[in-house]
C-alpha positions as CSV (number, residue, x, y, z in Angstrom):
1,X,104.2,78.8,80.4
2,X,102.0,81.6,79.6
3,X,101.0,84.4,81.7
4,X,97.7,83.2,82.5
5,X,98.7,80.1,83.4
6,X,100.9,81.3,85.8
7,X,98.6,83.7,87.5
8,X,96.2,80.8,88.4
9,X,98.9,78.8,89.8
10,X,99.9,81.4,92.0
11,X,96.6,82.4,93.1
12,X,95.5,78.8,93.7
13,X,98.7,78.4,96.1
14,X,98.2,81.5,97.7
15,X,94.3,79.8,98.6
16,X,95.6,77.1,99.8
17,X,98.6,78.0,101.5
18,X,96.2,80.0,103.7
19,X,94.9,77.2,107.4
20,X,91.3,77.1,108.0
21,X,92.1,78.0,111.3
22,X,92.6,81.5,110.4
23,X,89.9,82.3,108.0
24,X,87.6,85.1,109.3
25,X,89.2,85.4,112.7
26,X,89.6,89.4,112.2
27,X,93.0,88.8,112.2
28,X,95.2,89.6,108.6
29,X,96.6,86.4,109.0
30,X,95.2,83.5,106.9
31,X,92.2,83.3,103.9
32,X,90.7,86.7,103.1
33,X,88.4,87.9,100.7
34,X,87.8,91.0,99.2
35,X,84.9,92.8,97.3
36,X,85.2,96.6,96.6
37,X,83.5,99.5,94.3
38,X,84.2,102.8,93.8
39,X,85.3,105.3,90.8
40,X,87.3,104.8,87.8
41,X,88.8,107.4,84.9
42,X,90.1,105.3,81.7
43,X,93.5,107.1,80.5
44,X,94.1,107.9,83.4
45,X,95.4,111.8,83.6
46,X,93.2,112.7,80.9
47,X,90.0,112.2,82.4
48,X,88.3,111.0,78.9
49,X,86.4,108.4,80.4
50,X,84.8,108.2,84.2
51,X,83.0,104.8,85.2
52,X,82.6,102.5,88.0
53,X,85.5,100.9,89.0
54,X,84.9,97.3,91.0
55,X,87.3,95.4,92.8
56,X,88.0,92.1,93.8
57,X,90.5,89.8,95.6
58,X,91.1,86.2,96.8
59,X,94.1,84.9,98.9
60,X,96.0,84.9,102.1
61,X,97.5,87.4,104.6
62,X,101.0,85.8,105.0
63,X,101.7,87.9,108.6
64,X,100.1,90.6,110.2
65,X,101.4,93.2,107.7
66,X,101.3,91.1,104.2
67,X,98.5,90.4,102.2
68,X,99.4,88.0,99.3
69,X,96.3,87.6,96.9
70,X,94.4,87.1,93.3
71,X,93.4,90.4,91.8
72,X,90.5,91.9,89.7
73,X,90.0,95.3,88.7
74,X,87.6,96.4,86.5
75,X,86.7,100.0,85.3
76,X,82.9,99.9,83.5
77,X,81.8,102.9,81.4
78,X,79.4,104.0,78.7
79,X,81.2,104.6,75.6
80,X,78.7,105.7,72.4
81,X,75.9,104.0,74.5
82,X,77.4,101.2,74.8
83,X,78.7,99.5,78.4
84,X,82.9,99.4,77.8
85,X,85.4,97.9,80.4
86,X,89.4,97.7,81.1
87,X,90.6,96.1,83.3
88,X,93.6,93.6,84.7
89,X,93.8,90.0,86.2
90,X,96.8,90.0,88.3
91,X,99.4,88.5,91.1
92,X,99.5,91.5,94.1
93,X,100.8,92.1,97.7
94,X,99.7,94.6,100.2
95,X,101.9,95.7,102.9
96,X,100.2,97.7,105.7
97,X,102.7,99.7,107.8
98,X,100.7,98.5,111.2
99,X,100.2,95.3,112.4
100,X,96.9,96.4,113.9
101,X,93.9,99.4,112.2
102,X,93.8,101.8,111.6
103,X,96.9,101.4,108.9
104,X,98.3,102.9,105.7
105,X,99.0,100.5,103.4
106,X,100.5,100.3,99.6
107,X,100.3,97.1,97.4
108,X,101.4,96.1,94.0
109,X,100.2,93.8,91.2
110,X,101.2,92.2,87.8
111,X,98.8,90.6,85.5
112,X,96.9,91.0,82.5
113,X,95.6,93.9,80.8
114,X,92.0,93.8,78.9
115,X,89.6,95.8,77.0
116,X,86.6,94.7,75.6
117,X,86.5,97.1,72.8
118,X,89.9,95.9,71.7
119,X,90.5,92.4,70.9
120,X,94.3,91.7,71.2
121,X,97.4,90.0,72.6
122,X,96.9,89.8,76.2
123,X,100.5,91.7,77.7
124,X,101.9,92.0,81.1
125,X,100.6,95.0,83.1
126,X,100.9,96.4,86.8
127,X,99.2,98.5,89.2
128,X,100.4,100.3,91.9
129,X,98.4,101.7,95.2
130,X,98.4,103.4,98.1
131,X,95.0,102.6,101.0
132,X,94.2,103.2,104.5
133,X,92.3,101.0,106.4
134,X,89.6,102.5,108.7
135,X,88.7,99.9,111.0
136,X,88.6,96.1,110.5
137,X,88.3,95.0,107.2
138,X,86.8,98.5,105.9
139,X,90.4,99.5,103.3
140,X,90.1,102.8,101.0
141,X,92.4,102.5,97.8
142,X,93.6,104.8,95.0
143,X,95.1,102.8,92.4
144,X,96.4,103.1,88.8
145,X,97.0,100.5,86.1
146,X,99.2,100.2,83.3
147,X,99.5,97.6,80.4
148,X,99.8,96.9,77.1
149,X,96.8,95.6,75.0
150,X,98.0,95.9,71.6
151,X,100.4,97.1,69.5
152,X,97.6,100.7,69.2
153,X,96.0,100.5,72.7
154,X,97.2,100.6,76.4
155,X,95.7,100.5,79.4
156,X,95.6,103.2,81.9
157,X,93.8,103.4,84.7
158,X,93.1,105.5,87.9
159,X,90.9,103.9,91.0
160,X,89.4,105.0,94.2
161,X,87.4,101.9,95.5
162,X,85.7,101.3,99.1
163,X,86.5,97.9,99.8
164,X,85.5,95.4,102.4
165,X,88.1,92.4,103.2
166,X,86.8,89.3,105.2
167,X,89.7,88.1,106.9
């Protein structure tokens, strides 16, 4: 089974593991959705490209504290006048360290790296974060991502996205 293939069937369980009865209750529990944008660097600790980062998630808060979802990050930028992206498709979890906001949080994903420029294998990846969430729903987020795109390329990205989650 390949990677992709995988990553669906996970994020369609994780959609419909999640009752109707707790969608949009304001409480983490059940279906949440999440839309986000902020800043991006591509290669990350060198700074060689800044963009606009986006964000998105799908999925369902397993408890008060756990977030189990569908992932996309992208990071857009102008390369040579061109519009460029990388980004990843991923599995990820979010634990918050309160059951209530404000909260800290970190989360983690694995998925698959991308790059429009380059067109190649597709490889597994990861991203790691660390958030805080204001108030109810409103989450702040530095990530970075990691992953193979080909045997010449890799992906590596740094994040800082506003996000809103409906949950």
């Amino acid at each position: 089974m390949n990677i992709r293939t995988l990553s669906f069937i996970l994020a369609l369980g994780t959609v419909l593991a999640a009752t109707p009865a707790h969608a949009f209750d304001g409480d983490r529990r059940g279906f949440l959705l999440g839309l986000g944008a902020g800043y991006g660097s591509a290669e990350a600790f060198r700074n060689t490209d800044k963009g606009t980062a986006t964000s998105f998630k799908i999925g369902a808060g397993l408890n008060d504290r756990t977030l189990l979802y569908y992932s996309n990050r992208v990071v857009f930028f102008s390369q040579h006048g061109d519009v460029d992206y990388q980004g990843m498709t991923a599995a990820g979890v979010s634990f918050y360290l309160q059951p209530d906001q404000p909260s800290f949080f970190f989360s983690g994903e694995l998925g698959v790296a991308a790059r429009r420029s380059r067109r190649g294998t597709s490889n597994l990846g990861f991203t790691v974060g660390v958030g805080y969430e204001f108030t109810r729903h409103l989450n702040f987020e530095l990530n970075y991502m990691n992953g193979p795109i080909d045997e010449s390329s890799e992906l590596k990205n740094f994040t800082a996205v506003l996000s809103w989650i409906w949950y």
